[in-house]
C-alpha positions in Angstrom: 86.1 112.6 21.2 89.5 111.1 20.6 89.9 109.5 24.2 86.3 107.9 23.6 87.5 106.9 20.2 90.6 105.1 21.8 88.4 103.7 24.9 86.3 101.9 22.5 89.3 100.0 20.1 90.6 99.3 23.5 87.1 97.6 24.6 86.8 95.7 21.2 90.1 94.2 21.6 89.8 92.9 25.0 86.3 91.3 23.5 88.6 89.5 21.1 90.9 88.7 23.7 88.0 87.1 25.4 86.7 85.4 23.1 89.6 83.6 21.9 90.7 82.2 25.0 86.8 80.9 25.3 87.1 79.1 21.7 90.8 78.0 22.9 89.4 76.5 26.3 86.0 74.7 24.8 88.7 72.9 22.7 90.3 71.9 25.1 87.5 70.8 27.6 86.5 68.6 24.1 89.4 66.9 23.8 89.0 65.6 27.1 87.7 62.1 27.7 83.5 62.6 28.9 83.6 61.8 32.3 80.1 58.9 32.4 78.5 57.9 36.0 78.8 54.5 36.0 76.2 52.6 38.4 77.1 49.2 39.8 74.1 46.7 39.1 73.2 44.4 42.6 73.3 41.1 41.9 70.1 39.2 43.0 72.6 36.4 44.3 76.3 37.1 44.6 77.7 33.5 44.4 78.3 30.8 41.7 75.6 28.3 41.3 77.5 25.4 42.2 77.8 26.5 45.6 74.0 26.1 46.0 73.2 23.1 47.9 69.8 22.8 47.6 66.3 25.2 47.5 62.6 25.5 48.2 59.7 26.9 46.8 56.9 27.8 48.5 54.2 29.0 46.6 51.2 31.0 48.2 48.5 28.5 49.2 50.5 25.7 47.4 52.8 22.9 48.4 56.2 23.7 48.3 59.0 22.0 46.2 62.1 21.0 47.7 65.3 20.2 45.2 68.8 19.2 47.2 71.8 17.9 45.5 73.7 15.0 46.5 76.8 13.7 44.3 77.0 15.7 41.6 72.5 14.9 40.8 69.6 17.2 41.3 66.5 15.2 42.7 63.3 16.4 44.6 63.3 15.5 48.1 59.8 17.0 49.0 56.7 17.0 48.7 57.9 13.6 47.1 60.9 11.9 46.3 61.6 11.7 42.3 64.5 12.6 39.7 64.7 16.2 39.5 64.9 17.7 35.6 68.4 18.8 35.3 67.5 21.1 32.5 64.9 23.3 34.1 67.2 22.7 37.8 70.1 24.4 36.2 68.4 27.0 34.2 66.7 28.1 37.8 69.7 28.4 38.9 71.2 30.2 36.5 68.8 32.7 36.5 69.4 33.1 40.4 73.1 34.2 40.5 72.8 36.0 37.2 70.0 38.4 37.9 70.0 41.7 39.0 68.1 44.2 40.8 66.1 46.6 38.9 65.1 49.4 41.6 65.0 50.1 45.6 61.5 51.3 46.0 61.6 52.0 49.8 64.4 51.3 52.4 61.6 50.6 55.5 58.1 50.3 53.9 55.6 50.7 56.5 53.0 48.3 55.2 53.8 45.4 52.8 50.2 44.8 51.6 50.9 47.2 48.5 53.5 45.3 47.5 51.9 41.6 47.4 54.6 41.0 50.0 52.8 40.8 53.1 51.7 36.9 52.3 54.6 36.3 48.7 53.4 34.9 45.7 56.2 32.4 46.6 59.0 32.6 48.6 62.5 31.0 47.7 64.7 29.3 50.3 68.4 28.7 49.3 71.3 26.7 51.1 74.4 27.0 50.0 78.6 25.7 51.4 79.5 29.6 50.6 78.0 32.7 52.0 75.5 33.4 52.5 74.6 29.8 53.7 71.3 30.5 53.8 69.3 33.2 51.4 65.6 34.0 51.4 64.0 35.3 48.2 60.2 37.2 48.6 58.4 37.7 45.4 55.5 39.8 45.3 52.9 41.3 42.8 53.7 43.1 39.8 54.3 46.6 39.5 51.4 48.8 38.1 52.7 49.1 34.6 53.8 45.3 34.5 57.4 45.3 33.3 58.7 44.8 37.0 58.0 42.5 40.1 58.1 43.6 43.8 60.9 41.3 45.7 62.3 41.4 49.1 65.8 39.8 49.1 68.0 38.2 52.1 65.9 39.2 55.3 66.6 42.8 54.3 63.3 44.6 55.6 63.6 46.9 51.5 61.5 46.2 49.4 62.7 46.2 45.6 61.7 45.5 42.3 63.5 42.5 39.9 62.4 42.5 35.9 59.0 40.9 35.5 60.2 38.0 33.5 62.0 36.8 36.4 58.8 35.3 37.7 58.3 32.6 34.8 62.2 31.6 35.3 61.8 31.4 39.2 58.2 30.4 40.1 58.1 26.6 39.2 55.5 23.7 39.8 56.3 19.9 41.0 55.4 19.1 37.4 57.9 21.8 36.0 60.9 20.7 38.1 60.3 16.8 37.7 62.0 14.5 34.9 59.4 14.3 32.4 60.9 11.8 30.2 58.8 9.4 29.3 61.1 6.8 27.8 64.4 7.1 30.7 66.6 4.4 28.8 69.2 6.9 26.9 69.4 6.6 22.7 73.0 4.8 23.3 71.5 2.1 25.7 68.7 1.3 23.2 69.3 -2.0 20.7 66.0 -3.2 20.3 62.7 -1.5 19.7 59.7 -3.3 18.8 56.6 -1.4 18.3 52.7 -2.2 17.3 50.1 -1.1 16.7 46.5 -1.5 15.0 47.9 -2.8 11.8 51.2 -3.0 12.4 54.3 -4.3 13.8 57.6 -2.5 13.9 60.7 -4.2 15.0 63.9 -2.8 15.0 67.4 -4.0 16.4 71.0 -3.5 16.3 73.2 -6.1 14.7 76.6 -6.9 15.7 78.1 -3.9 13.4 75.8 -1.7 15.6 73.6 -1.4 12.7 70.1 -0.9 12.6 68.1 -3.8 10.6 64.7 -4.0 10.5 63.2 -7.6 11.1 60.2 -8.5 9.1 61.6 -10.7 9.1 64.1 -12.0 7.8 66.2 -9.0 8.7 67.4 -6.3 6.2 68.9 -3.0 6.2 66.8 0.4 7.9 67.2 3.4 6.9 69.5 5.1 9.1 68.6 8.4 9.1 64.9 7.4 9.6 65.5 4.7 12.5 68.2 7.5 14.1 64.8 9.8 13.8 62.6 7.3 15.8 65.4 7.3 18.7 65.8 10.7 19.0 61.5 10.7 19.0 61.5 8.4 21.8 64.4 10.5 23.8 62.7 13.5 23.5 59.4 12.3 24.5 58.0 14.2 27.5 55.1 13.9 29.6 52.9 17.0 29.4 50.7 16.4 32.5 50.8 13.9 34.9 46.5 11.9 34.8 47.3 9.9 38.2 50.2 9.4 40.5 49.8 5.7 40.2 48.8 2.9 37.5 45.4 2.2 39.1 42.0 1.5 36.6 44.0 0.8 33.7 40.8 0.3 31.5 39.7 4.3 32.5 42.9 5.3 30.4 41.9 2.9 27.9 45.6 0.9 28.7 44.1 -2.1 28.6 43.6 -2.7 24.6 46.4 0.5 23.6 46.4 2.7 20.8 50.7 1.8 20.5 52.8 -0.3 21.8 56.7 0.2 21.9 58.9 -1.7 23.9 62.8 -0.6 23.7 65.6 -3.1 25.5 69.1 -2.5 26.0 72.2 -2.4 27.8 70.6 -0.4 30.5 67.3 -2.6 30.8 63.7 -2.7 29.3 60.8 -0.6 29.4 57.4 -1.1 27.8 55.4 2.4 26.4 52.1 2.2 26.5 50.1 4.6 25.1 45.9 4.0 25.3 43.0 6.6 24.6 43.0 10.0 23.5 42.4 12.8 25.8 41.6 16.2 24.0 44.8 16.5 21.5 47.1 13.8 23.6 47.1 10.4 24.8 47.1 8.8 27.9 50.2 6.8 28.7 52.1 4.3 31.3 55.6 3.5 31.4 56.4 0.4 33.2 59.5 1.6 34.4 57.6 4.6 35.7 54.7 5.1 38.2 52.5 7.6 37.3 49.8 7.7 34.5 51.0 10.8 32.2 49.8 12.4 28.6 51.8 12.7 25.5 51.6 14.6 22.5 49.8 12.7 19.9 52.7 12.5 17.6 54.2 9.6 19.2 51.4 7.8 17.5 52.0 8.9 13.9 55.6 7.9 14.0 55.4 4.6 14.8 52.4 3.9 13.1 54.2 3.9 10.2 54.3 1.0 7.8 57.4 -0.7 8.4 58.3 -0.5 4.4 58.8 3.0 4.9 62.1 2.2 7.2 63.9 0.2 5.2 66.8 1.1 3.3 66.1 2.4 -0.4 70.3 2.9 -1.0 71.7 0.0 -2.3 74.7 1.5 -1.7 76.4 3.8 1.1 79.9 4.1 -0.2 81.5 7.8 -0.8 82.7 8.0 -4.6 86.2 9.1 -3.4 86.7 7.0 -0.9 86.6 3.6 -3.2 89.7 1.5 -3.6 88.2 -1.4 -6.0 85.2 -2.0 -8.0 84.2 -5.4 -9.2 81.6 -6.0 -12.3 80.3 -8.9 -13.7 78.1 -8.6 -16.8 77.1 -11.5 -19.6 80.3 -10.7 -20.8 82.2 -11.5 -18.1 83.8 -9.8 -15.3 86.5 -7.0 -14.7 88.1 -5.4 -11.6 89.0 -1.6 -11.8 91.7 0.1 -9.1 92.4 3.1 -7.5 96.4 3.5 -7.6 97.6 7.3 -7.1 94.7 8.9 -8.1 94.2 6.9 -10.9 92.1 4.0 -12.0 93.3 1.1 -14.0 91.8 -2.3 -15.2 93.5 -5.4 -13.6 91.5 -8.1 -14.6 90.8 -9.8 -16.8 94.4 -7.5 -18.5 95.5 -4.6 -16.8 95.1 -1.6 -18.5 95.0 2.2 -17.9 91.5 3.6 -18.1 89.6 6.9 -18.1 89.5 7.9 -14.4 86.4 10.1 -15.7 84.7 7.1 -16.7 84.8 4.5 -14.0 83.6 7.6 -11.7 80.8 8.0 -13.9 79.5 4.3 -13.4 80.4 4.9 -9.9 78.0 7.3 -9.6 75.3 5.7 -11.8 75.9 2.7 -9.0 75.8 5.1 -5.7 72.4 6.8 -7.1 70.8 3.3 -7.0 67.6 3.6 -4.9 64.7 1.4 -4.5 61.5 2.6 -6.2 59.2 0.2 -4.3 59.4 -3.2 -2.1 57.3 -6.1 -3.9 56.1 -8.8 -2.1 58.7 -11.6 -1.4 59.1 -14.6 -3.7 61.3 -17.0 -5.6 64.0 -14.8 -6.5 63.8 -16.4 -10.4 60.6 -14.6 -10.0 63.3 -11.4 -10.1 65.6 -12.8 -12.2 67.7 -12.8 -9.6 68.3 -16.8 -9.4 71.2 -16.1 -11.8 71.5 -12.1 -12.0 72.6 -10.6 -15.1 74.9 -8.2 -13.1 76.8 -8.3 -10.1 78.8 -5.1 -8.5 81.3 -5.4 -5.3 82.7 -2.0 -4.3 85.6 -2.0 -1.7 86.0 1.7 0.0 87.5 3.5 3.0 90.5 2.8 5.2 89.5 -0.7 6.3 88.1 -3.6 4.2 84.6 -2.2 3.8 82.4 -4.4 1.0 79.5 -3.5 -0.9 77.9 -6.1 -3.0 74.6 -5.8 -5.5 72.7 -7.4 -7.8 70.7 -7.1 -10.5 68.2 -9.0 -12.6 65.4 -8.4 -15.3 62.0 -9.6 -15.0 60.1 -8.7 -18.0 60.3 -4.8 -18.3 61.2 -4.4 -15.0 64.8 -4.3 -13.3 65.1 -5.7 -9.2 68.1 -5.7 -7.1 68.9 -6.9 -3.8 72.2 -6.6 -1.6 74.2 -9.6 -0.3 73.0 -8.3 2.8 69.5 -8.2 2.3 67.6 -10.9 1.2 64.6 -9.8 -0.1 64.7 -7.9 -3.5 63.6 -4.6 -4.2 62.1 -3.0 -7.9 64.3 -0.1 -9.3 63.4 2.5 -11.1 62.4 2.1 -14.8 65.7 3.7 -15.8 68.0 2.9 -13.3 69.7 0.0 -15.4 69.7 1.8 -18.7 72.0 4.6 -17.0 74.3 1.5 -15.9 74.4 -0.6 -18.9 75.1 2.6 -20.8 77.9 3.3 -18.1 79.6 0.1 -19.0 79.9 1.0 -22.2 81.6 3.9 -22.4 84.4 1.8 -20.3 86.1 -0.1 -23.5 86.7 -3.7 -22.8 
């Protein structure tokens, strides 16, 4: 009884023993760093885009698209020579050294028909100055559950699968791969844009400050925000499906009597926009600088169809409130100059005097909210009381010698200014003088 007694303490304290070392050595296996399989991913293309040279793509039962470069410029060489869309070029091409494979489905497949690969839904044909020099790309059908494509890659008899949205980024038409702007003269070439149509005539052009005016004439200022929104229309203005490959039966396409006009003229040349009948939700256009017969969205329409009051200035002013050196006023009382001198403003003629910095910034910012309520019809400017205007303001601002100059007049109830730019007067807002006048007063003479 005693020896089983002492067998059994024995047997419970090699369990402890046991388990001890057990907790001690699942410690330690935890401390250790996991040990992860890491897989390598295969590169669809193992070079840097710039080495490619130029590539094909043949399409089943279509006509295949050749793009080469040659100094520096993508262009399509075949079916037909035209400038090649550098955007959609390099964004092919970027998808073709930065994909990767997804799966190898079988090493020697013994029939290709299951995979759409026995006749490709396009094949892509790559030369390059690196190696490989040449690479061949199959493309199949899609897998069963859609979220992959079947690919054959380099000659390599495997066939593998690449992610399905692949195929929008590398199966691409003539249309898709062609420049499809439909204006080619760049926003910094263009100085002159004159545009009519039923109604209307826009014209719009540069002056020597590079300035937009627009000429109604006489000249006076655009708005520059609104004329900078009309370039950057006529930039990104595509084609969204080419009608004919030449300018044949003008009338058909309604060019003949156009919905819009624009011609634009610059540095790099002129080209004349034609735009004629509507076709479903887009037009038909002609460029003359271009051959083929194109649609455009129909907004091209609505933005130059605008009346041409709508892009003129309404500012009178442009200046920044801190950036003003000098402000000039002349009233029925006379006329006084306020500087900016360290900060500060003072009254130099007709005395000098300190004033209340707080107070000449208030009238400059009753002058910088001046804004044109409407345009009336042009007249005598005594008709504006403008023939001898009851105010006159000259702001100098900025690091140069920049000069603002307004005036104002009362005609009956109503209040008109013009700037010494701009000859033809525009009506301010019923209040708009009230807030200056009342500015002026609270500066002490």
């Amino acid at each position: 009884m005693r020896k089983k007694y002492n067998n059994t303490i024995i047997a419970a304290f090699v369990l402890i023993f046991l388990t001890g070392a057990y907790v001690l050595y699942s410690r330690h296996k935890s401390s250790e760093p996991a040990k992860t399989e890491t897989k390598t991913e295969e590169k669809l293309l193992t070079l840097a885009s710039s080495h490619i040279l130029s590539f094909t793509l043949a399409p089943r039962g279509g006509v295949a698209v050749t793009c080469a470069k040659a100094g520096g410029e993508w262009a399509i060489t075949a079916p037909k020579h035209l400038p090649a869309d550098s955007t959609a070029v390099t964004s092919l091409l970027d998808t073709l050294t930065s994909a990767t494979l997804s799966e190898v489905i079988e090493e020697n497949p013994k029939s290709l028909k299951d995979y759409g690969l026995d006749s490709p839904a396009e094949t892509l044909k790559i030369e390059t100055d690196s190696k490989p020099g040449q690479f061949e790309i199959k493309l199949g059908d899609e897998t069963p559950t859609g979220s992959s494509l079947y690919a054959q890659l380099g000659g390599s008899p495997r066939v593998v699968t690449l992610a399905a949205y692949l195929k929008t980024s590398l199966v691409k038409s003539l249309f898709d791969l062609r420049d499809k702007r439909a204006v080619t003269l760049g926003p910094a070439q263009i100085r002159k844009i004159v545009a009519e149509s039923k109604g209307h005539r826009l014209t719009l052009e540069k002056n020597p400050e590079g300035v937009w005016d627009l000429v109604l004439p006489p000249a006076v200022r655009a708005d520059k925000y609104a004329v900078e929104n009309l370039v950057d229309r006529l930039r990104d203005l595509q084609m969204q499906s080419i009608v004919a490959d030449e300018k044949k039966e003008a009338a058909k396409y309604g060019l003949n009597s156009p919905t819009l006009r624009i011609e634009v003229s610059g540095a790099g040349g002129s080209q004349t926009l034609l735009v004629g009948k509507k076709d479903g939700d887009r037009y038909d256009a002609i460029n003359s600088a271009l051959d083929p017969v194109f649609t455009l969205n129909g907004e091209i329409v609505t933005d130059f169809g605008k009346d041409p009051a709508d892009l003129r200035d309404k500012d009178l002013f442009s200046y920044s409130a801190f950036d003003v050196k000098q402000v000039s006023v002349t009233t029925p009382q006379g006329r006084r100059v306020f500087e900016k001198s360290s900060g500060k403003w003072n009254q130099t003629a007709p005395k000098t005097k300190a004033e209340p910095s707080g107070k000449v910034e208030a009238l400059l910012d009753r002058l910088r909210e001046l804004r044109a309520s409407s345009f009336p019809k042009p007249g005598g400017l005594a008709s504006f009381g403008l023939a001898k205007p009851a105010y006159q303001f000259e702001v100098h601002f900025g690091a140069g010698t920049q000069t603002e100059s307004v005036e104002i007049g009362r005609a009956g109830d109503k209040a008109f200014a013009r700037r010494s730019t701009d000859p033809l007067p525009c009506e301010l807002p019923k209040n708009a003088l009230d807030d200056i006048e009342k500015a002026l007063k609270d500066l002490p003479q």
